[in-house]
C-alpha positions in Angstrom: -24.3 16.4 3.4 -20.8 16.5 1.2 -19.5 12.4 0.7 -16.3 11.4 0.3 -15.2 8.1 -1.0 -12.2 6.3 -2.0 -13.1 3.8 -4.5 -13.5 0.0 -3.5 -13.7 1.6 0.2 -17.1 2.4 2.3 -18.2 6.1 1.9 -17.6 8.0 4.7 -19.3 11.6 5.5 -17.0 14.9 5.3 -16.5 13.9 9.3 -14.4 10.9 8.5 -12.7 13.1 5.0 -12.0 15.8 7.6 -10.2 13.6 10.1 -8.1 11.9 7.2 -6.8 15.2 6.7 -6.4 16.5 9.9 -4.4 13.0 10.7 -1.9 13.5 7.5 -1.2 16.7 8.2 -0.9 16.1 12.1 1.2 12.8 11.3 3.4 14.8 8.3 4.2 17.5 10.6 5.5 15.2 13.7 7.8 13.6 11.1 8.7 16.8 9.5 10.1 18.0 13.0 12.7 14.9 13.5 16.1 15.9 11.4 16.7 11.8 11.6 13.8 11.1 9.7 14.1 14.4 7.0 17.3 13.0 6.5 16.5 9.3 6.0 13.8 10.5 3.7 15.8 13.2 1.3 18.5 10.1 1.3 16.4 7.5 0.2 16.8 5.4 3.0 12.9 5.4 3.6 10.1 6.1 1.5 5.6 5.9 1.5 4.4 2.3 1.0 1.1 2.1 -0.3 -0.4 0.7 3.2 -0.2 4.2 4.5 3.2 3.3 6.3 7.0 4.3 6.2 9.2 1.4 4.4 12.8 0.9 4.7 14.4 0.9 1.6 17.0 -1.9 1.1 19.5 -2.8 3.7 19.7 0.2 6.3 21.3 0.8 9.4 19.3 -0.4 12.9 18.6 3.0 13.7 17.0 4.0 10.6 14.9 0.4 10.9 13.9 1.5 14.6 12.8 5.2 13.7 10.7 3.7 11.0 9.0 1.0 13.1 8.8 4.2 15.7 6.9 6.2 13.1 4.5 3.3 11.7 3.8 2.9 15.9 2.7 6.5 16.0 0.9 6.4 12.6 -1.3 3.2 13.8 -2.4 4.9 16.9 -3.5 7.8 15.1 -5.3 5.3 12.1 -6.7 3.5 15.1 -7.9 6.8 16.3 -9.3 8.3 13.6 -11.0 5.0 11.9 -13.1 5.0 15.2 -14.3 8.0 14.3 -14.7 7.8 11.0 -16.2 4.8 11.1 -14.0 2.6 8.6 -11.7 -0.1 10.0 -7.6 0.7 10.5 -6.7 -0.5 7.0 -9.6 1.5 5.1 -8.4 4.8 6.9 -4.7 4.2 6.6 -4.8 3.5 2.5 -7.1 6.7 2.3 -4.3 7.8 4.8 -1.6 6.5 1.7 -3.7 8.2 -1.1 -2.6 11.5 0.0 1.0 10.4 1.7 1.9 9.3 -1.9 0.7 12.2 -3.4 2.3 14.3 -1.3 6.0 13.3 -1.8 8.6 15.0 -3.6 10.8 14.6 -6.6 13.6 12.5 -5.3 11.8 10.8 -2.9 11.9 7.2 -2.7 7.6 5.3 -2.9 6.6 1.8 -3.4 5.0 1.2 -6.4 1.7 -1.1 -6.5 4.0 -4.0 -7.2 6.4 -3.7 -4.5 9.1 -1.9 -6.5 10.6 1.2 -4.8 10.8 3.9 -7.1 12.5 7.4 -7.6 9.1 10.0 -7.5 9.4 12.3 -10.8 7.7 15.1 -11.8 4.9 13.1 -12.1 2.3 12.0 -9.6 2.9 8.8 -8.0 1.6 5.2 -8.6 -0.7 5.2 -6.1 -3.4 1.9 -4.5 -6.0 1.6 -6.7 -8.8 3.8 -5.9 -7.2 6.7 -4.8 -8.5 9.7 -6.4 
């Protein structure tokens, strides 16, 4: 049977690397489909954290604060969901969860850096928790 691991994290077996996945992309493309949200994003106004959830980025309007603290609601459940059945706890499946989040951002696009920072994403790959692969 094919393992996947995130370093410093339990192994889990290609069910739990499978349901990762299948969470980012299902969690990715709910967020993709709210123009409040594409736009907060491509104006820097939110950005990845490394925990696997949306941060606000400085001092923003209540309504962008209540769409982000709407999305991190809807990204617990489904890290609540899927760490049952991947058998990891909440945090362990939402920084695998971040691994990928991170990675898939944008030039442009705003991501906390391991030491809080918010940073502009480059052509480069971001900072990313440590472990990530």
């Amino acid at each position: 049977m094919a393992r996947w691991t995130i370093k410093g994290f339990r192994t889990l077996g290609m069910a739990g690397a499978a349901a990762v996945l299948a969470t980012g992309a299902v969690t990715a493309h709910a967020e993709g489909r709210s123009p409040e949200y594409a736009a907060a994003r491509a104006a820097g106004q939110v950005g990845e954290q490394q925990d696997g959830y949306l941060g606000v980025v400085g001092s923003q309007p209540a309504s962008v604060t209540a769409m982000v603290r709407d999305l991190n609601n809807k990204r617990r459940q489904v890290y609540t969901e899927g760490a049952a059945t991947s058998k990891s706890t909440v945090q362990e499946y939402a920084t695998a969860s971040a691994c990928r989040l991170l990675a898939e951002t944008r030039a442009g696009e705003k991501y906390q850096a391991p030491d809080g920072s918010w940073q502009t994403r480059g052509p480069a790959m971001p900072q990313r928790p440590a472990g990530c692969k």
